[in-house]
N, C-alpha and C positions, 0 to 999 in steps of 0.2 A: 464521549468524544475521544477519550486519549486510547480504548478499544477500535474506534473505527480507524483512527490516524495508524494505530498498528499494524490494521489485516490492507490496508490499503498501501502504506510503505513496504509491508511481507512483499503481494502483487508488485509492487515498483521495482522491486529487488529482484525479484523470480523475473523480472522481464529483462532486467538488465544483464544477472547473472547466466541465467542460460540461452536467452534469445539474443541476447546485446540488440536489443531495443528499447524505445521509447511507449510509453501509453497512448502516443498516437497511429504507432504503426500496428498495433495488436489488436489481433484479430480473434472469433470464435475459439479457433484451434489454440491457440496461447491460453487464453483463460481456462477450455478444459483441462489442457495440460497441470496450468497452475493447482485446477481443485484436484486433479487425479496424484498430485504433486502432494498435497495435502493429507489425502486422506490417504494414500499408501506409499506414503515416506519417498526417499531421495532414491529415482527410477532411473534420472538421468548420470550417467559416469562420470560424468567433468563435475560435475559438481563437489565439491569436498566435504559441505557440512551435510551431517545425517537426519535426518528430520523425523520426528516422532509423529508417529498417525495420529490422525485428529479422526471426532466421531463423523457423521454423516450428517445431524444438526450443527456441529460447528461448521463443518466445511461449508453447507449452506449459509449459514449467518456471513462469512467472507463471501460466498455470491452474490449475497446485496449488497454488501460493500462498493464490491465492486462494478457488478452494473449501475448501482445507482451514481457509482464518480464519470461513468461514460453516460448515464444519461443527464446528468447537471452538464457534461461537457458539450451535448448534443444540442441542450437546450441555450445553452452559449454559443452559438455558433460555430464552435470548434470542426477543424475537420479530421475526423476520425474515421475510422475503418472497423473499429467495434460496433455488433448489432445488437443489442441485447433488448430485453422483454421491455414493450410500452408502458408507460406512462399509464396510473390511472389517471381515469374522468377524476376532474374536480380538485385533483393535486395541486400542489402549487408545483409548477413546473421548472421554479429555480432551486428547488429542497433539495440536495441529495444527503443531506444525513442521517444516517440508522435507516435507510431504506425506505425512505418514504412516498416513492415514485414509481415502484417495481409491484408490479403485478407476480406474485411467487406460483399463481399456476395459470401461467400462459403456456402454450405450447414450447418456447423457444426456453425457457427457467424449464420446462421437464426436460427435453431434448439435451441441456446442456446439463444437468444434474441427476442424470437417469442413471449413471455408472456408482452415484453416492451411495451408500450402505449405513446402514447402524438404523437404530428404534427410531420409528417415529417420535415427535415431539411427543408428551404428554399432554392431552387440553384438559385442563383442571378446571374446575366449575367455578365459574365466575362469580355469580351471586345465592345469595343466602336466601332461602325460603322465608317467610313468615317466621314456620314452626321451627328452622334451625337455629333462626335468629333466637327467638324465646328459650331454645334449649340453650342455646350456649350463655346468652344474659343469664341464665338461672342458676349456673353454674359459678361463675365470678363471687368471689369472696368480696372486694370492696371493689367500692364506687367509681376509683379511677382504676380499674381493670374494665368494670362495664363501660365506663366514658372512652377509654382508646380504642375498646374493640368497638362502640358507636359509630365514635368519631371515624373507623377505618372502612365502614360500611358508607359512607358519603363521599369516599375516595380520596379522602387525606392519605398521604404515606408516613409510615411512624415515625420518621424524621420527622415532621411537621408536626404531627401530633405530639411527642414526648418534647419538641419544642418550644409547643406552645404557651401562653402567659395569659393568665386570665385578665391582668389591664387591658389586653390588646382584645379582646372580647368585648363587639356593639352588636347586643342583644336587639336596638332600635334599627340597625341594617341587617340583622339574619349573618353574621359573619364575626 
């Protein structure tokens, strides 16, 4: 939360700072500005602080920021003048945090982040085979190494895991 309150106040600043507007008056052209702002530093001259490049996944990460606060604004009735990528099906359409409303390959999220650069994300492999699962149990010296990396295969996060208290353990509920 207190990352997205960042890249979304950064956007409030950039609009006040160099457009002296508000987030209802901004339009497509603003926010490209904003991400082109981002990822190759301070373009425009009246501005005084110097801004360090950001990669081409970050600067994206700020594009669902920020489309997603003009589409929770959209979906409030708000009258705005930002168009940004639909809504998925099945969304809950009052969400906008961390992005949960933005469609990132629609037409209008390429069109507006087509100028971005840097590596692709990495898609790292989600889940563990059978046989990977067994190599790596095999591997584990003791019992609570094999029980957290278990436990992390049902999608606890190790916070929860290394949290956890075996009182609070009802083997009669599965939980």
């Amino acid at each position: 939360a207190r990352q997205y309150a960042y890249k979304l106040c950064k956007y409030l600043n950039y609009l006040r700072d160099c457009w002296h507007i508000g987030y209802a008056d901004a339009t497509a052209k603003h926010l490209a500005g904003f991400l082109r702002f981002l990822q190759f530093g301070n373009v425009i001259p009246f501005v005084g602080a110097v801004e360090g490049k950001r990669s081409g996944f970050t600067v994206r990460g700020y594009y669902t920021v920020v489309a997603s606060f003009y589409t929770f604004l959209r979906s409030q009735g708000k009258d705005i003048k930002m168009e940004v990528a639909e809504e998925r099906s099945g969304e809950n359409p009052h969400s906008f945090l961390y992005g949960q409303g933005i469609v990132t390959t629609s037409p209008r999220y390429v069109a507006e982040t087509s100028f971005v650069s840097g590596k692709p994300p990495v898609d790292y492999e989600k889940w563990y085979t059978d046989e990977q699962v067994d190599a790596i149990l095999s591997n584990f010296r003791t019992y609570r190494d094999k029980a957290v990396f278990s436990l992390s295969l049902d999608g606890l996060r190790i916070d929860e895991i290394l949290s956890a208290q075996i009182d609070l353990y009802r083997a009669d509920e599965g939980t």
